[in-house]
Rosetta silent file (secondary structure, phi, psi, omega in degrees, C-alpha in Angstrom):
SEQUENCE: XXXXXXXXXXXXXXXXXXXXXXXXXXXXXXXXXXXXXXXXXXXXXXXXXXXXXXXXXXXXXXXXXXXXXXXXXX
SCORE:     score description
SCORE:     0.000 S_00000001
   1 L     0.000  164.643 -160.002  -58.465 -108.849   60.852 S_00000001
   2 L  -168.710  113.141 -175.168  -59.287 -110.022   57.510 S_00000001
   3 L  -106.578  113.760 -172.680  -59.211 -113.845   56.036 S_00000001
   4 L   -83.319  137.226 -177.308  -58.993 -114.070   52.132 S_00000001
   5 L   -44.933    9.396 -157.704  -60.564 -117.339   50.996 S_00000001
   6 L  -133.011   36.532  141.338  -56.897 -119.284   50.052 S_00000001
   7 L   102.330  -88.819  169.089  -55.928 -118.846   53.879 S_00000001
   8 L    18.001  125.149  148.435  -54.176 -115.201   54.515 S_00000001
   9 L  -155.849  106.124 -156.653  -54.601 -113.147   57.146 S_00000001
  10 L   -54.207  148.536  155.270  -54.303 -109.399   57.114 S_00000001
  11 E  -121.106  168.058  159.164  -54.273 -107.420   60.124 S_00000001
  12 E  -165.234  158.894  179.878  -54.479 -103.221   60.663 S_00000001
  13 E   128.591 -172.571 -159.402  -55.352 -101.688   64.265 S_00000001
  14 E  -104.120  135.704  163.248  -53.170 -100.979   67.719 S_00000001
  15 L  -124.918   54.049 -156.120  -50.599 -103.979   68.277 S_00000001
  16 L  -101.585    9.306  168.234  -48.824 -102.688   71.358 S_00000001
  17 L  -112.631   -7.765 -160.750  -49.525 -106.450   73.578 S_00000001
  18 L   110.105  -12.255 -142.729  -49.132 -108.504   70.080 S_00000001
  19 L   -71.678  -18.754  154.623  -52.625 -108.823   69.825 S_00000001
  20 L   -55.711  -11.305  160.911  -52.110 -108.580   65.792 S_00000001
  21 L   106.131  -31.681 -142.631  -50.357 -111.342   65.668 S_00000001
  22 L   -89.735   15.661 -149.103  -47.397 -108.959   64.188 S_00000001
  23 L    70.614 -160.808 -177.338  -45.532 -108.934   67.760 S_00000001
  24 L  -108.648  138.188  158.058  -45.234 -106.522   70.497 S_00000001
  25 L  -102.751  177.029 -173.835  -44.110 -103.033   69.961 S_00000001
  26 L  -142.853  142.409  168.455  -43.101 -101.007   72.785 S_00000001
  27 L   -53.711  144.751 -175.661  -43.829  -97.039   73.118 S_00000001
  28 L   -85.587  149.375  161.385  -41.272  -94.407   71.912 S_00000001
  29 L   -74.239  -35.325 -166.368  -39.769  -91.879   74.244 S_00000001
  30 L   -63.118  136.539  176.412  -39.097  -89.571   71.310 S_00000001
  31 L   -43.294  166.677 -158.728  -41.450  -86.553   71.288 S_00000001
  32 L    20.980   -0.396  156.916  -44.644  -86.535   69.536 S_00000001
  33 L   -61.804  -57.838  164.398  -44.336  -90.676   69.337 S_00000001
  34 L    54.016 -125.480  175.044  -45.717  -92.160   71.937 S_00000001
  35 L  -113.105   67.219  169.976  -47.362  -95.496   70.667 S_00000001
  36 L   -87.516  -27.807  173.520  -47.491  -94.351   67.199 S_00000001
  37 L   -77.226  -22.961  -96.642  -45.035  -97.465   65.979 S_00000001
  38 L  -142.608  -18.906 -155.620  -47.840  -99.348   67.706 S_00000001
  39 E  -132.168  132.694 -169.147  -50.727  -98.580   65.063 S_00000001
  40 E  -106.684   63.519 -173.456  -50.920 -100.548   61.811 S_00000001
  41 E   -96.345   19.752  176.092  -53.070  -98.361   59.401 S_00000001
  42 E  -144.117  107.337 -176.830  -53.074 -100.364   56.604 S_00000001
  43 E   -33.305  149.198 -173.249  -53.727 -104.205   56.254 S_00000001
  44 E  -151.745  123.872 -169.938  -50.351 -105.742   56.618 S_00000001
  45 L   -82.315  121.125  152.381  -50.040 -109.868   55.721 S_00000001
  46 L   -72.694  116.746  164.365  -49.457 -112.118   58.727 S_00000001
  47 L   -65.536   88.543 -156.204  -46.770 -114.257   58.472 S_00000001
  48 L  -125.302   47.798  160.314  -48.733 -117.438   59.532 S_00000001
  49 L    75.993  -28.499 -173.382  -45.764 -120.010   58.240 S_00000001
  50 L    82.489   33.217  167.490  -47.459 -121.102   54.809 S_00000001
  51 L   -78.218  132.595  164.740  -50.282 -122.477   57.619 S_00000001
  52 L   -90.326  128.968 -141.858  -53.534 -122.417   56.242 S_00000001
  53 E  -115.847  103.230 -175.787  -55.893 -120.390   58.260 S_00000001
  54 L   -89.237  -23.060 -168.671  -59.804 -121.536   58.316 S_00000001
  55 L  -151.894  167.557  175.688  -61.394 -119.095   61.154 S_00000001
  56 L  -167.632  133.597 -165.778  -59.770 -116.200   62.835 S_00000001
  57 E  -118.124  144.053  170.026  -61.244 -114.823   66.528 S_00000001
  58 E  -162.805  139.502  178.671  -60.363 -111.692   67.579 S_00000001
  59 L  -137.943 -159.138 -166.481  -60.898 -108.607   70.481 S_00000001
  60 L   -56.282  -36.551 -139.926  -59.185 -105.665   71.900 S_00000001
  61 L  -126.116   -0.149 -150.200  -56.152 -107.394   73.474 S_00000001
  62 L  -132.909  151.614  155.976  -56.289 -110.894   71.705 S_00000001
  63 E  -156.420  125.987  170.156  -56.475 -112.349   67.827 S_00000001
  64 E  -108.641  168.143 -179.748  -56.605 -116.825   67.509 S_00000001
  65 E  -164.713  138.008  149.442  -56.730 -117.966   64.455 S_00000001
  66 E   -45.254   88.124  -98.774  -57.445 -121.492   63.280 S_00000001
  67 E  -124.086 -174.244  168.910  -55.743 -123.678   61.365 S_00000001
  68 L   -87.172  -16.663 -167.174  -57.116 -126.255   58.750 S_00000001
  69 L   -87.170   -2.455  176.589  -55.816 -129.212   60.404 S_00000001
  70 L    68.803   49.189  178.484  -58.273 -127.441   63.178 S_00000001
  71 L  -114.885  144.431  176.711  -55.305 -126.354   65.638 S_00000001
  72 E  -100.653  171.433  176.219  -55.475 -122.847   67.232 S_00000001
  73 E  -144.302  118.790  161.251  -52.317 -120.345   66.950 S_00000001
  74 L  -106.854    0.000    0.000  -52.541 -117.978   69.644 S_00000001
């Protein structure tokens, strides 16, 4: 994750519970796929509403993110 000072915030990394914020993918059946829709290898802007975003928490399975009005968005 990645917070640009005017509020944004990029993700890149495995999203296969959501934990990116970006929703859940689900694994492909099709050969050589697997969770390959699942992986994010480039920051990619969260769609966080036109919220402005002050902090942003984040682990393996999880990302919160903070709002200015000091509200979390899980």
């Amino acid at each position: 994750m990645a917070l640009t000072t005017d509020g944004k915030v990029y993700g890149w990394g495995f999203t296969s519970n959501g934990q990116l914020g970006m929703g859940i993918c689900e694994d492909s059946f099709e050969p050589g796929q697997g969770m390959a829709q699942c992986r994010v290898l480039e920051p990619k802007q969260i769609d966080m509403n036109s919220t402005r975003i002050i902090d942003v928490q984040c682990g393996k399975t999880f990302s919160t993110f903070i709002t200015n009005k000091h509200e979390v968005i899980y």
